[in-house]
PDB file of N, CA, C and O in Angstrom:
ATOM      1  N   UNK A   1     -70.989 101.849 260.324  1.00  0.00           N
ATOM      2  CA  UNK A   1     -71.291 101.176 261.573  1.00  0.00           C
ATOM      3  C   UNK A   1     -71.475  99.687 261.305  1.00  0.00           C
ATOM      4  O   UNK A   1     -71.970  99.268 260.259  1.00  0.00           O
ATOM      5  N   UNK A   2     -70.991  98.793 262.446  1.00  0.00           N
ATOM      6  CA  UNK A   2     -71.277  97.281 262.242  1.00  0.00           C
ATOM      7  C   UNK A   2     -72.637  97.031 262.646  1.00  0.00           C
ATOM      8  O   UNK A   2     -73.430  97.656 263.350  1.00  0.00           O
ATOM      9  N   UNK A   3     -72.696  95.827 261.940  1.00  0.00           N
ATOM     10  CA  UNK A   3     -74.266  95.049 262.004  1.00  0.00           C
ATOM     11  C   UNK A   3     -74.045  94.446 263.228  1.00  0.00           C
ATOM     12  O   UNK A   3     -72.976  93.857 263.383  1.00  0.00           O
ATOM     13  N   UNK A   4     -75.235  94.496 264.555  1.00  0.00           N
ATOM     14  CA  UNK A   4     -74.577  93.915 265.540  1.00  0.00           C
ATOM     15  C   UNK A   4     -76.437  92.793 265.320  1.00  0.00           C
ATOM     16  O   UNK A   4     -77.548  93.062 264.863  1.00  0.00           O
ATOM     17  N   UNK A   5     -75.845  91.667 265.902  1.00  0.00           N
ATOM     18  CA  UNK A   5     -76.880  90.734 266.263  1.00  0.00           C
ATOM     19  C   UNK A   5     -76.929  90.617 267.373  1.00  0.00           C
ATOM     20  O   UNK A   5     -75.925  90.717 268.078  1.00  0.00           O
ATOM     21  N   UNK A   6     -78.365  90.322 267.935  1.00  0.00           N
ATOM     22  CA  UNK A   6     -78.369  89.779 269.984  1.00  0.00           C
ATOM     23  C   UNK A   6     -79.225  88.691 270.060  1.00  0.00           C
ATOM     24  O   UNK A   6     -80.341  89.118 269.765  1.00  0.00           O
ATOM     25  N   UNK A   7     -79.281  87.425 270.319  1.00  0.00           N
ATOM     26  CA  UNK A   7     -80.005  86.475 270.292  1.00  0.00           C
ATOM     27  C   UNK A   7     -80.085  86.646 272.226  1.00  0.00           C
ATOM     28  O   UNK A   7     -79.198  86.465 273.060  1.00  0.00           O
ATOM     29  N   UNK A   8     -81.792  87.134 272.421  1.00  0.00           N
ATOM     30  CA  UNK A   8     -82.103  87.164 273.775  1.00  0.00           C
ATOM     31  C   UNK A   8     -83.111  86.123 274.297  1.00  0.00           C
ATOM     32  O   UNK A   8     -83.521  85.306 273.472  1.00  0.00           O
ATOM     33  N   UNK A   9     -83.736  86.020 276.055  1.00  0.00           N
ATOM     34  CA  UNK A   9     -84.905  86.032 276.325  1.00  0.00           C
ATOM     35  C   UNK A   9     -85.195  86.646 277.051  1.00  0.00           C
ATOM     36  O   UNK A   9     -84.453  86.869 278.007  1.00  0.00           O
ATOM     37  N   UNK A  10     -86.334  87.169 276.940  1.00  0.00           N
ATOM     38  CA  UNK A  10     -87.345  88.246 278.107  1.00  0.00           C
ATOM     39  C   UNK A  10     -86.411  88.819 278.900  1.00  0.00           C
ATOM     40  O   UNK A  10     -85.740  89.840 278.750  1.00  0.00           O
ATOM     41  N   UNK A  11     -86.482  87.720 280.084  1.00  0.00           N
ATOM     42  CA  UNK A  11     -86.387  88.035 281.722  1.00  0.00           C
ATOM     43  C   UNK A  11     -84.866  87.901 281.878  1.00  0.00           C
ATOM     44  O   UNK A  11     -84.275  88.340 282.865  1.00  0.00           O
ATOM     45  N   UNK A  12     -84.178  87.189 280.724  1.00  0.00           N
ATOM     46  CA  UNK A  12     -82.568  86.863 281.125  1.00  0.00           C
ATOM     47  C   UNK A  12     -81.854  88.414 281.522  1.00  0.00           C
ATOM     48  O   UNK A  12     -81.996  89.476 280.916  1.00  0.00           O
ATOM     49  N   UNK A  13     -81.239  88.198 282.458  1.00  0.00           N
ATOM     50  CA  UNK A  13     -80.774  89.158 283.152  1.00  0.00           C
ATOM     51  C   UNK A  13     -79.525  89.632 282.605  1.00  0.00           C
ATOM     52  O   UNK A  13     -79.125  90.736 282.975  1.00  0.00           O
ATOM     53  N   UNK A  14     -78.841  88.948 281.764  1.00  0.00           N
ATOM     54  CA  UNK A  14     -77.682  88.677 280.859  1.00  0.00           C
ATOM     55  C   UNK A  14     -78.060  89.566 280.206  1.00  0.00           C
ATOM     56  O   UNK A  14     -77.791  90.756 280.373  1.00  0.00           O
ATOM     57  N   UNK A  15     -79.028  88.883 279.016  1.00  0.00           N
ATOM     58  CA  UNK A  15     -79.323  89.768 278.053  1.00  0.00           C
ATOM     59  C   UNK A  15     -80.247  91.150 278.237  1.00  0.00           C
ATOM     60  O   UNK A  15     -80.541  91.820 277.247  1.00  0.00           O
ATOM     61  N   UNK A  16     -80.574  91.433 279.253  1.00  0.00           N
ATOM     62  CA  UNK A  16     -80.652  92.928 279.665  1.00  0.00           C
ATOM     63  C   UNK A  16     -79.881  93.729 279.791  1.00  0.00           C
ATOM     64  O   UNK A  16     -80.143  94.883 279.455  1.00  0.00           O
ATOM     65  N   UNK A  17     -78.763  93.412 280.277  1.00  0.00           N
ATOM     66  CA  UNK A  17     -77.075  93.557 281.104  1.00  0.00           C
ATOM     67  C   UNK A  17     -76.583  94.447 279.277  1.00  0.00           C
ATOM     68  O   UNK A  17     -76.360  95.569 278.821  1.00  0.00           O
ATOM     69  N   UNK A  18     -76.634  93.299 278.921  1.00  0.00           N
ATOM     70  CA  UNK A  18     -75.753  93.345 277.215  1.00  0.00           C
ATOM     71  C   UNK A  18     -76.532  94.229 276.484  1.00  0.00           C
ATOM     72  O   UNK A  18     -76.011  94.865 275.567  1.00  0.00           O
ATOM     73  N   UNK A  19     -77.988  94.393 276.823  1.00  0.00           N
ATOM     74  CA  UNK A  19     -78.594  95.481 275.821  1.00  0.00           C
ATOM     75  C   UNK A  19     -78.466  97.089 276.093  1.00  0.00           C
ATOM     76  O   UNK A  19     -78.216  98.042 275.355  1.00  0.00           O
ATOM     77  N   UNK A  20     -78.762  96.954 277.545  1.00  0.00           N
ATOM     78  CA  UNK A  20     -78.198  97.707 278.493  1.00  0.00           C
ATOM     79  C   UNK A  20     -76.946  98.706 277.757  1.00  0.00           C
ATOM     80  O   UNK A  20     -77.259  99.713 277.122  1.00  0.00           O
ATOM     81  N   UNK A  21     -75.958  98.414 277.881  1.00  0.00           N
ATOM     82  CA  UNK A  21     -74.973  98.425 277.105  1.00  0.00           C
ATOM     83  C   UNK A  21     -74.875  98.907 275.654  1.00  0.00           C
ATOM     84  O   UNK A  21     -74.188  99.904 275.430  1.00  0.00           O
ATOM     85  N   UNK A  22     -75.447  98.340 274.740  1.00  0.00           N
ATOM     86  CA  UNK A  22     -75.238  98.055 273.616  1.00  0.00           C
ATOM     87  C   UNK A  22     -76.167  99.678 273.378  1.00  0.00           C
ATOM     88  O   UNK A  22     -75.888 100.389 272.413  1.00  0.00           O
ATOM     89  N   UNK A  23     -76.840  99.929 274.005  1.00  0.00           N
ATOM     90  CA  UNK A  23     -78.109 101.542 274.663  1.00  0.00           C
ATOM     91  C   UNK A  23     -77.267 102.139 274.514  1.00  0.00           C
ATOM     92  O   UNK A  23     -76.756 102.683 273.535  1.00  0.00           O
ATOM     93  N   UNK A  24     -76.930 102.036 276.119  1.00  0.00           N
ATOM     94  CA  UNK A  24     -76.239 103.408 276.370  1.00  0.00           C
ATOM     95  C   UNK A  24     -75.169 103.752 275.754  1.00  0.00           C
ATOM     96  O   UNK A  24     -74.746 104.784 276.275  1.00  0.00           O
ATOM     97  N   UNK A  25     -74.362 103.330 274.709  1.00  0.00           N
ATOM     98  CA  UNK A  25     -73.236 103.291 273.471  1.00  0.00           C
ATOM     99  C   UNK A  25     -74.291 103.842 272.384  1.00  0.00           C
ATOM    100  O   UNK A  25     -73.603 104.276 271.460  1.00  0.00           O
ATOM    101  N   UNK A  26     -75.681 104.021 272.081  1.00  0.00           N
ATOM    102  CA  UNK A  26     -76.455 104.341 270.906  1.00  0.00           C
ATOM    103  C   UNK A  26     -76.047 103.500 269.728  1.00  0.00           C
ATOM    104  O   UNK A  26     -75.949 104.008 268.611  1.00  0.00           O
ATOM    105  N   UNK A  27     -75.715 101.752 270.028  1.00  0.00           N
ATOM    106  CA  UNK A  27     -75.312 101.171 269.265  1.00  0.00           C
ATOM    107  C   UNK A  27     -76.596 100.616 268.647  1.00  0.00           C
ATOM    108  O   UNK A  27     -77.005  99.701 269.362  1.00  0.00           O
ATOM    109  N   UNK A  28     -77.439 100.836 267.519  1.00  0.00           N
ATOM    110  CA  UNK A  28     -78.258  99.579 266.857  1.00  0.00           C
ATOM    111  C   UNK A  28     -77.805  98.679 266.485  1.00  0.00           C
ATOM    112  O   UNK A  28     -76.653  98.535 266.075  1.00  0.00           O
ATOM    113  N   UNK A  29     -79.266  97.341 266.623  1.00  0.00           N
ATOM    114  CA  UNK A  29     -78.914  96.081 266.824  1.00  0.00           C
ATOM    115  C   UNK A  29     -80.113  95.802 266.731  1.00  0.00           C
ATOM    116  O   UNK A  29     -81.095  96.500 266.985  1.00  0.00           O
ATOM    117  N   UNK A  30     -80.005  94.247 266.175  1.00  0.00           N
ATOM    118  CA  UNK A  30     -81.057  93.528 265.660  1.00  0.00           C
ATOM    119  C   UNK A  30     -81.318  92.495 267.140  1.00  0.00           C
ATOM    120  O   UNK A  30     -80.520  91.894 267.859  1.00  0.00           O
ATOM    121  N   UNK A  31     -82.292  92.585 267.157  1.00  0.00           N
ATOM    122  CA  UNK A  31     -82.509  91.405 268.086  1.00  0.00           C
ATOM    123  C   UNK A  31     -83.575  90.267 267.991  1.00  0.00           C
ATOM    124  O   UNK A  31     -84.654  90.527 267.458  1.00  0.00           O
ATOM    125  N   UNK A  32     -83.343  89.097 268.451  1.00  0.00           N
ATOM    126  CA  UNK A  32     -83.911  87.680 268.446  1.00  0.00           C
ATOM    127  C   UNK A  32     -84.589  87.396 269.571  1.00  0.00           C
ATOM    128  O   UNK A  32     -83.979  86.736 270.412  1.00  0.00           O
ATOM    129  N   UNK A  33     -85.618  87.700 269.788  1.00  0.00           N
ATOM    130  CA  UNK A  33     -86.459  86.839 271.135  1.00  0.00           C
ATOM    131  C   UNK A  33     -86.321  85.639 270.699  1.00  0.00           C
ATOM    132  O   UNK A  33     -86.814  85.454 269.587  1.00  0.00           O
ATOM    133  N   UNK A  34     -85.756  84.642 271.253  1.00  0.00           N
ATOM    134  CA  UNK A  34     -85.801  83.343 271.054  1.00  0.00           C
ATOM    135  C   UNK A  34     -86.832  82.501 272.133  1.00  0.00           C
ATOM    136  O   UNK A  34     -86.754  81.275 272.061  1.00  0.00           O
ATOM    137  N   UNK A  35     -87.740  83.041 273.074  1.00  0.00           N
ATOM    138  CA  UNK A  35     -88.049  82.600 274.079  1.00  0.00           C
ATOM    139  C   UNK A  35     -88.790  81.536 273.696  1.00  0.00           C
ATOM    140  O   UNK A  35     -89.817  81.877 273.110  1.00  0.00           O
ATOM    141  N   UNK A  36     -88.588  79.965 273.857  1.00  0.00           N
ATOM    142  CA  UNK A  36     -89.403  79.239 273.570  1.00  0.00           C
ATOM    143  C   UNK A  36     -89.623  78.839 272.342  1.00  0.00           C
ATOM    144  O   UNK A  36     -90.722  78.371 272.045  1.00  0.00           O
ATOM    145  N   UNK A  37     -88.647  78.953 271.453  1.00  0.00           N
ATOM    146  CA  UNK A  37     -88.399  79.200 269.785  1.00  0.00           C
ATOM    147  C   UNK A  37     -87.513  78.071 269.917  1.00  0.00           C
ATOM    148  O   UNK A  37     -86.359  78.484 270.026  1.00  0.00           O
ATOM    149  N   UNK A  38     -87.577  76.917 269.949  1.00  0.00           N
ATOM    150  CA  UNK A  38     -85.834  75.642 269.739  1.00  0.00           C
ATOM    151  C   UNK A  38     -85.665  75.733 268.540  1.00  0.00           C
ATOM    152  O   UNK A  38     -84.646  75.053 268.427  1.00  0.00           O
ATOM    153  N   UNK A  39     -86.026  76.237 267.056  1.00  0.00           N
ATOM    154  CA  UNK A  39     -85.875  76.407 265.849  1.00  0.00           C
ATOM    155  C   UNK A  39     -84.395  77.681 265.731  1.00  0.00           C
ATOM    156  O   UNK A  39     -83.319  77.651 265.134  1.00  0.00           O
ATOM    157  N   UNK A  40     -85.172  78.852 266.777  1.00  0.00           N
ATOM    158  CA  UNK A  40     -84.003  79.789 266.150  1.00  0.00           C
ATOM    159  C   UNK A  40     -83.346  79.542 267.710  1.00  0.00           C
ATOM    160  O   UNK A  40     -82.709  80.553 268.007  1.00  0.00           O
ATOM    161  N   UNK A  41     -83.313  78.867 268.431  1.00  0.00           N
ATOM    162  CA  UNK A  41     -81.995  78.546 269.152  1.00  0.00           C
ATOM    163  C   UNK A  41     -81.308  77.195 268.672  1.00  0.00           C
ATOM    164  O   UNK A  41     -80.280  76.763 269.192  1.00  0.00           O
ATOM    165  N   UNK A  42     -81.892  76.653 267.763  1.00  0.00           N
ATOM    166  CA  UNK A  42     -81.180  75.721 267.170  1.00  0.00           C
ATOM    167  C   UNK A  42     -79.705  76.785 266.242  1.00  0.00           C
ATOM    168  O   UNK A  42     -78.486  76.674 266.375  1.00  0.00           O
ATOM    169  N   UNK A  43     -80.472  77.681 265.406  1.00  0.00           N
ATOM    170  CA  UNK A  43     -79.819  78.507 264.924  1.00  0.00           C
ATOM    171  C   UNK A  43     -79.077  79.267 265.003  1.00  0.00           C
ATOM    172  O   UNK A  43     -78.254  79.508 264.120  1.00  0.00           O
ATOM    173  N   UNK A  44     -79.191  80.047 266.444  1.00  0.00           N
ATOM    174  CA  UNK A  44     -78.342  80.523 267.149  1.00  0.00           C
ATOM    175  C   UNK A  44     -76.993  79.359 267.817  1.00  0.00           C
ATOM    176  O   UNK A  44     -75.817  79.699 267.944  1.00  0.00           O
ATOM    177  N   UNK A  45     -77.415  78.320 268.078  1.00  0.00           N
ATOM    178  CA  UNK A  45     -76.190  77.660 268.698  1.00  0.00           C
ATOM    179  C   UNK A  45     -75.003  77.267 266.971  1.00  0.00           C
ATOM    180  O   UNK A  45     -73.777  77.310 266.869  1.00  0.00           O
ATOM    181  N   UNK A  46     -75.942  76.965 266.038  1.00  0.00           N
ATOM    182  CA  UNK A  46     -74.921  76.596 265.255  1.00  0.00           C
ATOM    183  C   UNK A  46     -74.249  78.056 264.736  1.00  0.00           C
ATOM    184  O   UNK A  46     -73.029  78.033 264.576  1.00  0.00           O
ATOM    185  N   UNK A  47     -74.703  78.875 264.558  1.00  0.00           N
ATOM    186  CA  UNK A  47     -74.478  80.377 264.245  1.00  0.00           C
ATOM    187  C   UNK A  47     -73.097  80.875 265.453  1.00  0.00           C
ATOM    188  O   UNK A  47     -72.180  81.559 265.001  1.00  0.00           O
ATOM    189  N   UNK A  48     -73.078  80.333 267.415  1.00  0.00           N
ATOM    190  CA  UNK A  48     -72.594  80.146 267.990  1.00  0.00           C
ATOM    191  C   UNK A  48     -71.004  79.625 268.286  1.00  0.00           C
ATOM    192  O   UNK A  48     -70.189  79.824 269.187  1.00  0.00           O
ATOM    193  N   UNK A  49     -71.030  78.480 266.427  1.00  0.00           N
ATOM    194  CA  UNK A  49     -69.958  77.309 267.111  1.00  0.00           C
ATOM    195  C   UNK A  49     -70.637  76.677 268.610  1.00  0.00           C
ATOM    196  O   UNK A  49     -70.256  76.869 269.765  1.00  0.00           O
ATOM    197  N   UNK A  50     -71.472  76.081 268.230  1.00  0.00           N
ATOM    198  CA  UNK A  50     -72.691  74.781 269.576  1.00  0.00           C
ATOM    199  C   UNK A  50     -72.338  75.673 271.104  1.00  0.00           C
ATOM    200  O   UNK A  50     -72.114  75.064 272.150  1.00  0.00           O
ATOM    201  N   UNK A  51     -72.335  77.332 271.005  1.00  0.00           N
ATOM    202  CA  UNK A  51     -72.281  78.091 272.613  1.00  0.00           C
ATOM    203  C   UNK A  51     -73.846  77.893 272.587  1.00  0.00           C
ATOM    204  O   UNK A  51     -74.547  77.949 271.577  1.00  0.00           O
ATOM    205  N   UNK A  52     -74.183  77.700 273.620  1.00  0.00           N
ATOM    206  CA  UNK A  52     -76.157  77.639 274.401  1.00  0.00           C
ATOM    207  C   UNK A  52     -76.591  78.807 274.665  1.00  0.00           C
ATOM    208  O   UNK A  52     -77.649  79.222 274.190  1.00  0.00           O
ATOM    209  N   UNK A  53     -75.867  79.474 275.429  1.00  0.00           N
ATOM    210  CA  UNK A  53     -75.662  80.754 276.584  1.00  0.00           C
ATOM    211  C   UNK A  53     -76.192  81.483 275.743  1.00  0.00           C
ATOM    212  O   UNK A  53     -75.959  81.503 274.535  1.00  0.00           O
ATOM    213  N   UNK A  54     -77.196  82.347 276.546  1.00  0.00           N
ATOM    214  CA  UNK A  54     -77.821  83.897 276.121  1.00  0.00           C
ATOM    215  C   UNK A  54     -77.405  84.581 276.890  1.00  0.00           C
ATOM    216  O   UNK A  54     -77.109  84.091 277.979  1.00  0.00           O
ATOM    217  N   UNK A  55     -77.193  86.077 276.644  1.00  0.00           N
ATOM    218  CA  UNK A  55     -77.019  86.330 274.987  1.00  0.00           C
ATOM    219  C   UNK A  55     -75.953  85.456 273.922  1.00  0.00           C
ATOM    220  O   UNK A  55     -74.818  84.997 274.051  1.00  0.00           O
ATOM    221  N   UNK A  56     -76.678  85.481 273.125  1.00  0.00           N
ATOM    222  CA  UNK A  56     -75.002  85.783 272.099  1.00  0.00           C
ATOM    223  C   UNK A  56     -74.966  86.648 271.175  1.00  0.00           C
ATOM    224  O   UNK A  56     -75.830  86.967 270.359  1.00  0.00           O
ATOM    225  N   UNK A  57     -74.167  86.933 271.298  1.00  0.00           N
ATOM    226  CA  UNK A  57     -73.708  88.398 270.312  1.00  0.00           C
ATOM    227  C   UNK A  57     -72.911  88.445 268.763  1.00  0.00           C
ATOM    228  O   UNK A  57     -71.697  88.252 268.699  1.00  0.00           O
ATOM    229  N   UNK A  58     -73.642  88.690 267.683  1.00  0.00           N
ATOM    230  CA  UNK A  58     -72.622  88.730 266.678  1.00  0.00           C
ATOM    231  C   UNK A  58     -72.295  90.360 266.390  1.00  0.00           C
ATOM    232  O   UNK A  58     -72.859  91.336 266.886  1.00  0.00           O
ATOM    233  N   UNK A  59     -71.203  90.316 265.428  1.00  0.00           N
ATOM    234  CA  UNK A  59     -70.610  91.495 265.132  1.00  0.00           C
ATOM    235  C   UNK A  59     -70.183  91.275 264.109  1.00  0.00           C
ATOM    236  O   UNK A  59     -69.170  90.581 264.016  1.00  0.00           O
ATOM    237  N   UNK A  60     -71.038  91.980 262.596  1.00  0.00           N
ATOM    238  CA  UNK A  60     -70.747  91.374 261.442  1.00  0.00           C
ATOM    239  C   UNK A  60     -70.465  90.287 261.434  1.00  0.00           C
ATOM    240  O   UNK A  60     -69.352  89.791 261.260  1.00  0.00           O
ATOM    241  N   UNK A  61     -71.853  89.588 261.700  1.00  0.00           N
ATOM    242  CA  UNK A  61     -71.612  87.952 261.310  1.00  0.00           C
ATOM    243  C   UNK A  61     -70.694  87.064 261.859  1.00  0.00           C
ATOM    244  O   UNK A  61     -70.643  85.864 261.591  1.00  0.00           O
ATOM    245  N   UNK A  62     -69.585  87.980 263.041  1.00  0.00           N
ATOM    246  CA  UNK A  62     -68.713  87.127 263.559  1.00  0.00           C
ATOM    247  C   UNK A  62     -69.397  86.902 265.479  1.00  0.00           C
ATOM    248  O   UNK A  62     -69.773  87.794 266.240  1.00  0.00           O
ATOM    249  N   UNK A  63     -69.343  85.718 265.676  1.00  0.00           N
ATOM    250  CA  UNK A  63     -69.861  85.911 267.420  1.00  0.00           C
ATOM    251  C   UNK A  63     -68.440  86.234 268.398  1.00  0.00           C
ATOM    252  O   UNK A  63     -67.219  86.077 268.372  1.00  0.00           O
ATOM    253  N   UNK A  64     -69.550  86.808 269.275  1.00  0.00           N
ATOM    254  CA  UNK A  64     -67.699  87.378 269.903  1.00  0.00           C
ATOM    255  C   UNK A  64     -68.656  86.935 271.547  1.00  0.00           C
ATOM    256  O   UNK A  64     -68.269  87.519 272.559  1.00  0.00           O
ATOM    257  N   UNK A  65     -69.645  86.095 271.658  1.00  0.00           N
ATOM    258  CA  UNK A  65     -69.868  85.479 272.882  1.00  0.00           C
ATOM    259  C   UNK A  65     -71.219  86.434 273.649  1.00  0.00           C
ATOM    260  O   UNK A  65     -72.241  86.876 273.123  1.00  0.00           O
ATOM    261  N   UNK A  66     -70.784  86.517 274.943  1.00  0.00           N
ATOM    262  CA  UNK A  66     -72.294  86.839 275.385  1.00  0.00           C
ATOM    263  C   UNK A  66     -72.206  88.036 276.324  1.00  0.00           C
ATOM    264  O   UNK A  66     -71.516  88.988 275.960  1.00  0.00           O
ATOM    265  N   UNK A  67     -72.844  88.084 277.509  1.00  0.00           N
ATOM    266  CA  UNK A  67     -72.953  89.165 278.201  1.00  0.00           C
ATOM    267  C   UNK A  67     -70.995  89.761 278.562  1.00  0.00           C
ATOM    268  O   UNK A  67     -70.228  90.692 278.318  1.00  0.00           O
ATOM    269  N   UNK A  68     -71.041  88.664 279.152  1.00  0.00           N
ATOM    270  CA  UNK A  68     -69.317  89.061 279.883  1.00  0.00           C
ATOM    271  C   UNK A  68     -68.369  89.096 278.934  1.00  0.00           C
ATOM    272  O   UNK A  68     -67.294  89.445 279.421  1.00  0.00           O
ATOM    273  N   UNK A  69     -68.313  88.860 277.675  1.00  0.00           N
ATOM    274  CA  UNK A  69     -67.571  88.787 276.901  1.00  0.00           C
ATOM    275  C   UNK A  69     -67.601  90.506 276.294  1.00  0.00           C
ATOM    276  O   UNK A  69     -66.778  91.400 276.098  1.00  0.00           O
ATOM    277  N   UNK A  70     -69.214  90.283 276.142  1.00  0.00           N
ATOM    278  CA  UNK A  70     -69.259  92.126 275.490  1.00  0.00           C
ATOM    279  C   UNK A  70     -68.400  92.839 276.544  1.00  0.00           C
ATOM    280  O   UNK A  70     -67.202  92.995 276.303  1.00  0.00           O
ATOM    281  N   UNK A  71     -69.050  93.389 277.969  1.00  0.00           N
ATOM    282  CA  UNK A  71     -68.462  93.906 278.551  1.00  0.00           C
ATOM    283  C   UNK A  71     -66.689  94.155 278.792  1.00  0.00           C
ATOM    284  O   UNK A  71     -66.064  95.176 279.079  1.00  0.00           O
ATOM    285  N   UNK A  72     -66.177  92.558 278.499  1.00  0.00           N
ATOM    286  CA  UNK A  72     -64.852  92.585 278.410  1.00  0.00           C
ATOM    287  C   UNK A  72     -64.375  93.663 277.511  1.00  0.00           C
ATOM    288  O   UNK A  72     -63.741  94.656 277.870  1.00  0.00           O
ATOM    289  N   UNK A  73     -64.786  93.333 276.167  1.00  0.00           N
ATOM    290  CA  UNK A  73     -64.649  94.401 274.940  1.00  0.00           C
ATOM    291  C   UNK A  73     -64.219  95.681 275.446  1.00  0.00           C
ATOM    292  O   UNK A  73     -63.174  96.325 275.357  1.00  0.00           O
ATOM    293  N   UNK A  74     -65.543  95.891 276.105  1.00  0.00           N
ATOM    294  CA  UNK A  74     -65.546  97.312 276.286  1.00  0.00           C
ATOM    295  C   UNK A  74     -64.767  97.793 277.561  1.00  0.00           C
ATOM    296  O   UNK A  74     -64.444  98.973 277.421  1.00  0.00           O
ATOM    297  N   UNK A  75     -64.452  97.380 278.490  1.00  0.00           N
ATOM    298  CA  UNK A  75     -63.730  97.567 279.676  1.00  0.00           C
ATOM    299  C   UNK A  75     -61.938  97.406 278.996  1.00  0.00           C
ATOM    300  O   UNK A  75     -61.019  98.004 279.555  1.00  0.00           O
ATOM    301  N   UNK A  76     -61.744  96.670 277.967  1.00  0.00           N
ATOM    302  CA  UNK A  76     -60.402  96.467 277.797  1.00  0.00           C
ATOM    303  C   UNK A  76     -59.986  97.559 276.052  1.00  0.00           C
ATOM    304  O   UNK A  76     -59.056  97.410 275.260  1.00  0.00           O
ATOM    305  N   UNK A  77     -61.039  98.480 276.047  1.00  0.00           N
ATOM    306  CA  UNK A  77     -61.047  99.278 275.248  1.00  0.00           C
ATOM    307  C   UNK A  77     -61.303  99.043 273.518  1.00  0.00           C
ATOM    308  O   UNK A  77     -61.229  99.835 272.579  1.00  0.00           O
ATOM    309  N   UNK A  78     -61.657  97.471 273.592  1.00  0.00           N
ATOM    310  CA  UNK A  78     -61.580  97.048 272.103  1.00  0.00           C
ATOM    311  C   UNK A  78     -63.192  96.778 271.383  1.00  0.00           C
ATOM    312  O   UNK A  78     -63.383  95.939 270.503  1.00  0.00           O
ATOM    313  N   UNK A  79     -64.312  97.707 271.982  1.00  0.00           N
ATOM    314  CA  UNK A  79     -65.406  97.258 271.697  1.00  0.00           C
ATOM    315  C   UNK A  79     -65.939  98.370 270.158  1.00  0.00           C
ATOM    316  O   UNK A  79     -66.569  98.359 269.100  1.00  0.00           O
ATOM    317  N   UNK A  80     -65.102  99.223 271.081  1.00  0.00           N
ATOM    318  CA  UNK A  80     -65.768 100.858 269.645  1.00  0.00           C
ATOM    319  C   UNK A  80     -64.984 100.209 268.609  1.00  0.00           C
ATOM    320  O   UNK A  80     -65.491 100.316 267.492  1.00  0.00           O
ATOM    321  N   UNK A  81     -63.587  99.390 268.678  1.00  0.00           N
ATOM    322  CA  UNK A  81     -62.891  99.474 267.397  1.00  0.00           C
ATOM    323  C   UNK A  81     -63.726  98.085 266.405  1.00  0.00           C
ATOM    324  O   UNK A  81     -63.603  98.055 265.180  1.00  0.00           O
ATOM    325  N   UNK A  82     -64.332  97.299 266.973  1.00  0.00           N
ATOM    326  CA  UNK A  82     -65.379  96.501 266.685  1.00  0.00           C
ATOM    327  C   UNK A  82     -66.609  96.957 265.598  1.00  0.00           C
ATOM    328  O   UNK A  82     -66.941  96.694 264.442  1.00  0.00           O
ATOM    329  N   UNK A  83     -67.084  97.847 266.770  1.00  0.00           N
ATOM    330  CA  UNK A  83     -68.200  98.620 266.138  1.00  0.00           C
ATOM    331  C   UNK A  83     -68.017  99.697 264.771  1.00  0.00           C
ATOM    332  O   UNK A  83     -68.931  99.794 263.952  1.00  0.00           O
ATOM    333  N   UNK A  84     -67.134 100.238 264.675  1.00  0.00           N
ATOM    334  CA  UNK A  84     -66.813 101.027 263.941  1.00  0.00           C
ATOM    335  C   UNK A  84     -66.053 100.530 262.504  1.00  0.00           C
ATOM    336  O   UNK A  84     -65.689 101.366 261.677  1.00  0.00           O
TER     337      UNK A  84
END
């Protein structure tokens, strides 16, 4: 199984959306409260290529973007071959 990363906050509706998801697949995943942290969202944006947007999502160390991007994955059938 891949290492998945989620750089979130709390209340973001995004990153509920994407965890949401990432659940109901029984995918584990590490996650980042960044709320109020500019240290590890400093980290997250360079980790990003300078994206801001929460979530962001890595997949083995590679980012593949944020809420709508995951979903894309998975709606265009290429998210399990990711994960796996």
């Amino acid at each position: 199984m891949s290492k998945v990363e989620i750089y979130t906050w709390q209340y973001c509706p995004f990153c509920i959306r994407a965890k949401s998801l990432l659940k109901k697949k029984n995918i584990n995943f590490k996650e980042y409260k960044i709320d109020g942290d500019e240290d590890s969202r400093a980290l997250m944006t360079e980790r990003a290529d300078g994206r801001k947007t929460l979530p962001q999502i890595f997949i083995d160390n590679v980012g593949i973007g944020g809420c709508d991007e995951l979903y894309t994955l998975e709606n265009e059938n290429k998210l399990d071959a990711l994960l796996n």
